[in-house]
Each structure stands twice: as C-alpha cells, then as structure tokens.
C-alpha positions in Angstrom: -38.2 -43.7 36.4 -36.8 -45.0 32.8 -39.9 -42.4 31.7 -39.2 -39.6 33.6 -35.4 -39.9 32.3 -36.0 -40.3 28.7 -38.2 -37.0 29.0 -35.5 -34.9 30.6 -32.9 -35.6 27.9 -36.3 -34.5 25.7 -36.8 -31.5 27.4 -32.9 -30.7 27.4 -32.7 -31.1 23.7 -35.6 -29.1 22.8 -34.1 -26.1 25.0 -30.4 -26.4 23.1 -32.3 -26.2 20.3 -34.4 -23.2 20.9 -31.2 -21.5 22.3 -29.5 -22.7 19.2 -32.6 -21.1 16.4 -32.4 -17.4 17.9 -29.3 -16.0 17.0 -30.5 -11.9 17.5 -31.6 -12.4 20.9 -29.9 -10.4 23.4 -27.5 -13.1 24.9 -23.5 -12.7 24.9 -21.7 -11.8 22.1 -24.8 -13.6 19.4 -21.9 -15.2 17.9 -24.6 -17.2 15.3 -25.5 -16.0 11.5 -28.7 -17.5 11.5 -31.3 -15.0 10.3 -34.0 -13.6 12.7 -37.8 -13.5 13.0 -37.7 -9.8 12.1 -38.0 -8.6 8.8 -35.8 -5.9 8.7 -33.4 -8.5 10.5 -33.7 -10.4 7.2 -33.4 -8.0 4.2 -29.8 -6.7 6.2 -28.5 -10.2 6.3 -29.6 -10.4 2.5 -28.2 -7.2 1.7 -25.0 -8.0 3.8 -24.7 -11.2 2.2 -24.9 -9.3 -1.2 -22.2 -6.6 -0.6 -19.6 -9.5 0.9 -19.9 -11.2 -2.4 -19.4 -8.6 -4.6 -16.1 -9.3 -6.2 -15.9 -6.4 -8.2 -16.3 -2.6 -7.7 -19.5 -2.5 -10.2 -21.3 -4.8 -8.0 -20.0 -3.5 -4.6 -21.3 -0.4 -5.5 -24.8 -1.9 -6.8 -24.8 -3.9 -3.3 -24.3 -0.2 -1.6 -27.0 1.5 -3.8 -29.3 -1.4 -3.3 -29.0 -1.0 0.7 -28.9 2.9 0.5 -32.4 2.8 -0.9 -33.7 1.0 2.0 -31.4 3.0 4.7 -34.6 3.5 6.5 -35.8 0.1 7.1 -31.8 -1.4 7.6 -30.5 1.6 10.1 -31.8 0.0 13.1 -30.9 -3.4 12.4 -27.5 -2.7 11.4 -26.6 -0.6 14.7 -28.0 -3.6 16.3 -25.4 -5.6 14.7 -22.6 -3.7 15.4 -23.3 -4.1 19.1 -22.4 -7.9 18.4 -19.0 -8.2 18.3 -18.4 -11.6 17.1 -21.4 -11.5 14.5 -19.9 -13.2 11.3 -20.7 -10.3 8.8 -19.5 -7.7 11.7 -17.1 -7.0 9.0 -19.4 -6.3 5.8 -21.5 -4.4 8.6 -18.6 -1.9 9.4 -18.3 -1.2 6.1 -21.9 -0.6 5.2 -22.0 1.7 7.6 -19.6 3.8 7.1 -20.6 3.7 3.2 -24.6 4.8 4.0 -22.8 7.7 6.9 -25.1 6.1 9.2 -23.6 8.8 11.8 -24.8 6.7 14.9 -22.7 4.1 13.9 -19.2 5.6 15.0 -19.3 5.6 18.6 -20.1 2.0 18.2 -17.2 1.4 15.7 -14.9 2.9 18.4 -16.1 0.0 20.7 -15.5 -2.7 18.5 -11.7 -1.6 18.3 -11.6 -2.1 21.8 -14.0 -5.4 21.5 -14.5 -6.6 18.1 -11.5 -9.9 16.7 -8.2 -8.3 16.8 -8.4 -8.9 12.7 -11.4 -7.0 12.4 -10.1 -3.7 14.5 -8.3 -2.1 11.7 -11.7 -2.1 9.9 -13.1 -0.3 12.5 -10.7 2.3 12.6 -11.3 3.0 8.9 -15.4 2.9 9.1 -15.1 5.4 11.9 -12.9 7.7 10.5 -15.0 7.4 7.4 -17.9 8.8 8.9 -15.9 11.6 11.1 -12.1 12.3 11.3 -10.4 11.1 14.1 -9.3 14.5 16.4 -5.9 15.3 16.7 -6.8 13.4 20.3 -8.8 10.7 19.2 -5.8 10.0 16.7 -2.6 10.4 18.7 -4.0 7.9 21.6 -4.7 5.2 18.5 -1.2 5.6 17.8 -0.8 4.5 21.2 -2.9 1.6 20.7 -1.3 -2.0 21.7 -2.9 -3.2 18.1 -0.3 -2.8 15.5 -2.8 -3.2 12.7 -4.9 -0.5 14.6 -1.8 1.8 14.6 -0.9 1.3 10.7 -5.1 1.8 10.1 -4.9 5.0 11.7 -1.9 6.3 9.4 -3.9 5.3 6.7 -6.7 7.8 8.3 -4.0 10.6 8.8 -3.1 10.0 5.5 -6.4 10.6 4.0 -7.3 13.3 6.8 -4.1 15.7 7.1 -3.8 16.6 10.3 -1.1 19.2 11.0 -1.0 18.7 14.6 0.2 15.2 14.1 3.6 16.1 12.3 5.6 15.1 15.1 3.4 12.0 15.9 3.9 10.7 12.5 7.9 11.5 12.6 7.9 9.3 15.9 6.2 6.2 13.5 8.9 6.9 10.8 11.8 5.1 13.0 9.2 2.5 14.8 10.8 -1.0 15.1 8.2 -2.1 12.8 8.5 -1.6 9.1 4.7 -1.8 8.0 4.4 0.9 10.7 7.2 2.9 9.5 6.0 2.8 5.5 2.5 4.0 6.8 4.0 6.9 8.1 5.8 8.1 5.6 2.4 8.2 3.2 1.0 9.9 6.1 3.4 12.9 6.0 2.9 16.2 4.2 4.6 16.4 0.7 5.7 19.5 -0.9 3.5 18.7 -3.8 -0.3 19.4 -4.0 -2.6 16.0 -4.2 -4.6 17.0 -7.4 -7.8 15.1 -5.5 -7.6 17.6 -2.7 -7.8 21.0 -2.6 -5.8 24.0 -2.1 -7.2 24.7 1.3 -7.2 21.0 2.4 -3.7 20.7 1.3 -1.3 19.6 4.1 1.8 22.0 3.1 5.8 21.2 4.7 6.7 24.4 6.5 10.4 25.6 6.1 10.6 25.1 10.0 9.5 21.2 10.0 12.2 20.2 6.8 14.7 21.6 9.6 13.4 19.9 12.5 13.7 16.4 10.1 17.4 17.6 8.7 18.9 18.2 12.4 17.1 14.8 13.6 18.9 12.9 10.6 21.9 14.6 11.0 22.0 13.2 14.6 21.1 10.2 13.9 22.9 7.1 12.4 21.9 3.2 11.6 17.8 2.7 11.1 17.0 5.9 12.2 19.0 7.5 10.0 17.7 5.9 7.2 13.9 6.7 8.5 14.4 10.5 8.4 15.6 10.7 5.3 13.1 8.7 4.2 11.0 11.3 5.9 13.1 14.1 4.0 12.6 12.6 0.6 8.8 12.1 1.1 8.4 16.0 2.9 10.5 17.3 -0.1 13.9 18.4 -0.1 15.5 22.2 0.3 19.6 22.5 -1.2 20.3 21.4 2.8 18.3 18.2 2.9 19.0 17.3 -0.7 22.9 17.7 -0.3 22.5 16.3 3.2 20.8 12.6 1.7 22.9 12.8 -1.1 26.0 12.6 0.9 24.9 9.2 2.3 25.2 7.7 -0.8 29.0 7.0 0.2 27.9 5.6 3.4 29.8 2.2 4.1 26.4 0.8 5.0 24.6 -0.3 2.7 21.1 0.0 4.3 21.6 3.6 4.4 22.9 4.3 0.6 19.4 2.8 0.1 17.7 4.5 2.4 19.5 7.5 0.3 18.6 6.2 -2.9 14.7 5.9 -1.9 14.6 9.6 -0.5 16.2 10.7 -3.4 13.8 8.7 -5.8 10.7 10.4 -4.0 12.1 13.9 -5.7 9.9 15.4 -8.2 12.6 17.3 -10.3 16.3 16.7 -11.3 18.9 16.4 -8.9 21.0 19.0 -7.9 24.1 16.3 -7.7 22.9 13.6 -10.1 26.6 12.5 -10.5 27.0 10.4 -7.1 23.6 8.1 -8.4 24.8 7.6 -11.2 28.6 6.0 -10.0 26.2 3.4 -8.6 25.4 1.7 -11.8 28.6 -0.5 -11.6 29.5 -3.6 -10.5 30.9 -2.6 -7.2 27.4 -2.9 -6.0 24.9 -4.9 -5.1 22.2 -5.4 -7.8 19.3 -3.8 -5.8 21.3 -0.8 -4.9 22.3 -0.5 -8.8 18.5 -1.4 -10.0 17.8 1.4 -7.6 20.1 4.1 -8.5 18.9 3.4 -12.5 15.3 3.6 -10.8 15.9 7.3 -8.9 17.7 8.7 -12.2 14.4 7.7 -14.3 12.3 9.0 -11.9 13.8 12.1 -11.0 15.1 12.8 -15.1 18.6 13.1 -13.9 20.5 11.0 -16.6 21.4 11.4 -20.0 20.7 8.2 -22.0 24.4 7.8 -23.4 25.5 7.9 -19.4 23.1 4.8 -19.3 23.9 3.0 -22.6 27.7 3.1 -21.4 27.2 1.6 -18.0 25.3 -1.5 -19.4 28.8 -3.2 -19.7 29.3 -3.0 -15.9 25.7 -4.7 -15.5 25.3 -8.4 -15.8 22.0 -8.8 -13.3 18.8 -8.9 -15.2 16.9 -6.5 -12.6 19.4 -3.5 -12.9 19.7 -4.3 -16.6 15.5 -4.2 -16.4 15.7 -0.3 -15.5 18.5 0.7 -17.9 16.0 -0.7 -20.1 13.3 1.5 -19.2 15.4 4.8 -19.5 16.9 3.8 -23.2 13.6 2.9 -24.5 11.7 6.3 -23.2 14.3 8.2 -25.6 14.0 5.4 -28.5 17.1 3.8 -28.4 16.8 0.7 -30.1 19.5 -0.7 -27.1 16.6 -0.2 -24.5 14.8 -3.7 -26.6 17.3 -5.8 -27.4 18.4 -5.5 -23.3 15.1 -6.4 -22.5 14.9 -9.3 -24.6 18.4 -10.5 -23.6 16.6 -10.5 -20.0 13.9 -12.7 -21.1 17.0 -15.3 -22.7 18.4 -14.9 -19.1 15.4 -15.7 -18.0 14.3 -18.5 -19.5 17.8 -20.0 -20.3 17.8 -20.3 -16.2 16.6 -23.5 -14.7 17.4 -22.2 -10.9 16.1 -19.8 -8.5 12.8 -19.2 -10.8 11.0 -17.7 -7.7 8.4 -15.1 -7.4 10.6 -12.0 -7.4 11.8 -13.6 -10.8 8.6 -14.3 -12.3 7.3 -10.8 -11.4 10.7 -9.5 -13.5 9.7 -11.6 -16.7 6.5 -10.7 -16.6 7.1 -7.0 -16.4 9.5 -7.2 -19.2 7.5 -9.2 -21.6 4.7 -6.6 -21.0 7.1 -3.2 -21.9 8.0 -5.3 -24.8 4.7 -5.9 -26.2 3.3 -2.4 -25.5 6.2 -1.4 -27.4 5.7 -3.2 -30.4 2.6 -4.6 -29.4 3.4 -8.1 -29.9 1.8 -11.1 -27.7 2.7 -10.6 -23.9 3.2 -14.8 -24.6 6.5 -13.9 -27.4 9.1 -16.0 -25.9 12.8 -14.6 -26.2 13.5 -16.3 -29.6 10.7 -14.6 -31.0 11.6 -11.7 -29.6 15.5 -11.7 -31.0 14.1 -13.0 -34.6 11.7 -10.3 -34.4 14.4 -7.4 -33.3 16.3 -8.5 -35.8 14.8 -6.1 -38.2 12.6 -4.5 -36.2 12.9 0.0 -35.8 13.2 1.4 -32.7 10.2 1.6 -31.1 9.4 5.5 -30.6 10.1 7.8 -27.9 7.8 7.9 -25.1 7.3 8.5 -21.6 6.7 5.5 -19.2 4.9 5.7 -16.3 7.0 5.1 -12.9 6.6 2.1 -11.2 4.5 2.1 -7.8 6.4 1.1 -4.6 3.5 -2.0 -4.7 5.3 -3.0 -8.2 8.8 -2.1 -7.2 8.2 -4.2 -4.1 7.3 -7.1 -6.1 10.4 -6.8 -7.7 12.4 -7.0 -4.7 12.9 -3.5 -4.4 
C-alpha cells in the first residue's frame, strides 16, 4: 500500500512536469515561454528575443533585417504565435509581423484585440493597420470599442491613414470626456497644410463646407465643448470667420476657454489677423500659463513686434512666461532675450521650494537656449552666466525652432 502510494505521487509529478516542458502544444492559451522541440520554434523565440532587446533604432532594425532574411522559415511559427494570446513575447510578435507584412497575420491581429491583455490591444490595432488600413467600417466600429486605449490606437491609425469619411467620427472624439481621446483626435484631423511626407494625392485637404460645419458647432456650443471645436478649428485651419470667431474667446470669463483660444490660435501657420487681443494677455492680470501661452502663440504664429515684448517684461514676474519672452527677444538678437534667461536660472536656483518636475524641465530648457547661444556648458550655473553676460554681445539673430506640444507639456503647458 505505502508502495503503491509513493508511486502515484511519482507518476503525478512526472505528468506536471511533462505538462509543464511543452509550452507550443496546443492546450489553452500556452501561457509558457519555454522554447519548443521545433526548430523554426527556436530561431523565432531567438529572433524575438533579439528585437525585444533592441534598445535602440540601429539595432531594432538589425533585429528586423536579421528576421526578414529568414521570413520563410519564421512565417509559420510566428502566425502560430499569435494564435496564443497570453504568449509572453505576443507583443514583440505583433510587431514583427506587421514589420515583415506577413499579410496573414492581420485577421489574427484583429482577434487578439478582442482576446489578447487589455495592455497589449492597442498594439494590435497598430500591427494591423500596418499591414492594411482599417476601412472606413473597420475604423468607425473601433471607435466604438469599450477599450479606450484601442480607441486612442485607432486615431493614431486615422492619423497616419486619412480617411475622409471619418471627419465627422473624429469631430465626435474632439469633445469625448476623455482627454487622451480628445488630443488623438485632433492629430487625426485634416489640416489645411500639406504633410511634406505625404503626397499631393494622399493629402487629406479641409473642405470650405467642413470649417463651417466646425464654426456653427462652436458657435453653439459653450464650456468643454466649446473649447474642443475650436481646438478642432485651429488644427483644420482657420478662414476670416473661424479666426475672428476663436479670437473673440480670448475675453471669455473662463479661463479654460481663453486657453482653449490661445491653443487654436497657436496651431495658425501665419500671422494673426487680430494679433492685438494676444498680446493684452502678457500682463499680470493673468494667470502665468495663460500669459506663457499667449507669448507662445505670438512666437509661433510671428504676430509680435519685439519692442511689444521687451515692454511687457515689467508686468511679468513668473519664470515660465518670462521663459518665452525670452525666446522671442533672442530670435531678433536682443541682448534683453539673455540676461532674462539667466535671471530665470537665479530664480531658479535662489528657490529652495516647489523644485518639482515641471520646474526642472523649465531650467533645463533655459540652460540649454543659453548654451546654444553662446555655446557655453549646458552645466554654467547662473553666476556664471551673469559674470559671463557681463560683457558678453548679443548673441545673433536666429530662428528657434517651436516647441512640440510633448515639450510644452512638460512644461506645464
């Protein structure tokens, strides 16, 4: 009996572990990363293993050349793979595919939004729409889709895919409740200007008939919607209507909404027609991010004169709206532009409290104009920086480049 027992528990441990050593067998969900018996089996999950740790983009796309050269021997395997929706490289896998256009692979990838983590979904959207645009259909019931990171992944499709059917899809998304879905949607929509990576006939061009659908939605709209189509009107590009229409907001007793303004406005490619009502925002009766963003839509849009600028610093005592009046004095090589920024790294430094992120993102970005303008250590401190002013010539005119809405957002912005 004591025999019999001890040989059971045996037999019972020798099957976990069988069950345990096969991870590509056809059970549930193989949830194991174990390699397989079969060779092709093994060069994917070496060549996986080799494109997840790719830090860089050289060796990413080394890792996709290395696997495109043996496309033959990995396509079977790999669809395999993506039929195993909690496989630990499921992710890397998705990707591959989509990078070799391994065609087959897509109506699998629109399974594993349905199936694969809820984390992984987004990814799926992409590899699929990588391989083949989503249809105006396929597209509009994503949209739909419960997943809010499958929703924001398909804007990013739409945004990489114009689709003009989807204009009044994507002017839904602009007012959604949710702000990540909201910012998608406005990349999404058509500008007026032509993306120099795309074609003339690829081009997704604003009709004179949707600016007016967006103009009478704003105009009948107030609070967050309001402010989301005229996002959606600075983004689509603005007529003498739309322009005077956002501009107008600016005197808004909301505050939300003169930035809402502020940020359509910004999105303009050429001066203002009514530069004026921007500008009476760089004062003191305002909050620092609405001034920091009014200095930010007049250098962006080339609306300003410098000596409008130079005689509103005295109203400014906030380092981030004194941070862009820095930007526009220096572009025209007023020597005012440097010793501002310098008196923001004093601030700065001289401060013991509230040194948090948004803070260290602004130092940083002002020791960096500094040294490309003189091209002095991005470590100069602000002493060294006064000593070295001192005596120092303007630096010479020159254009900046605008900041991205990534490094405005890291400014608070």
């Amino acid at each position: 009996m004591r025999t019999t027992g001890v040989m059971t528990v045996i037999a019972c441990l020798i099957g976990v572990g069988i069950t345990l050593w096969s991870p590509f067998d056809g059970d549930e969900e193989s949830r194991s990363g174990a390699i397989s018996a079969d060779p092709a089996d093994r060069v994917l999950q070496a060549q996986l293993g080799e494109l997840a740790a790719a830090w860089n983009p050289r060796k990413k796309k080394r890792a996709i050349e290395a696997a495109r050269a043996k496309l033959d021997l990995l396509k079977a395997p790999l669809l395999r793979l993506l039929e195993k929706p909690r496989h630990p490289r499921l992710g890397t896998a998705m990707f591959l595919s989509s990078e070799l256009g391994v065609q087959e692979a897509r109506p699998l990838l629109q399974e594993l939004i349905k199936t694969a983590p809820r984390a992984l979904r987004p990814e799926a959207v992409m590899a699929a729409s990588a391989l083949e645009p989503w249809s105006t259909d396929e597209a509009r019931a994503l949209l739909a889709h419960d997943d809010t990171g499958v929703r924001v992944a398909t804007l990013l499709c739409i945004a990489r895919n114009p689709d003009p059917n989807l204009f009044d899809d994507l002017l839904a998304k602009v007012v959604d409740d949710d702000p990540e879905i909201r910012e998608a949607a406005l990349a999404a929509l058509p500008t007026s200007e032509q993306d120099p990576g795309k074609s003339a006939t690829t081009h997704n061009t604003v009709t004179p008939k949707q600016r007016a659908t967006v103009l009478e939605l704003a105009r009948g709209s107030t609070g967050p919607q309001l402010a989301g189509y005229m996002r959606a009107l600075g983004r689509i590009g603005f007529d003498p209507a739309s322009e005077r229409f956002v501009t107008e907001r600016l005197w808004d007793e909301n505050e939300s909404i003169r930035i809402a303004a502020l940020r359509a406005l910004s999105e303009s490619s050429k001066a203002l027609d009514e530069p004026r009502p921007v500008l009476e925002l760089v004062s003191g009766d305002v909050s620092d991010r609405e001034a920091a963003l009014a200095l930010y839509c007049l250098e962006r849009t080339h609306s300003c004169q410098a000596t409008d600028v130079r005689n509103r610093l005295g109203f400014l005592s906030a380092a981030l709206p004194k941070f862009f009046a820095a930007r526009i004095l220096v572009q025209v090589g007023d020597m005012r532009g440097s010793t501002t920024l310098a008196e923001i790294l004093d601030d700065s430094e001289s401060t013991a409290s509230g040194d948090d992120d948004t803070r260290a993102a602004l130092r940083a970005a002002t020791r960096t104009l500094l040294s490309s303008l003189y091209g002095k250590p991005l470590n100069h401190g602000a002493a060294e920086w006064r000593a070295f002013l001192v005596g120092a010539q303007p630096a010479s005119a020159r254009m900046l480049t605008p900041l991205t809405p990534e490094e405005l957002a890291v400014l608070g912005l």
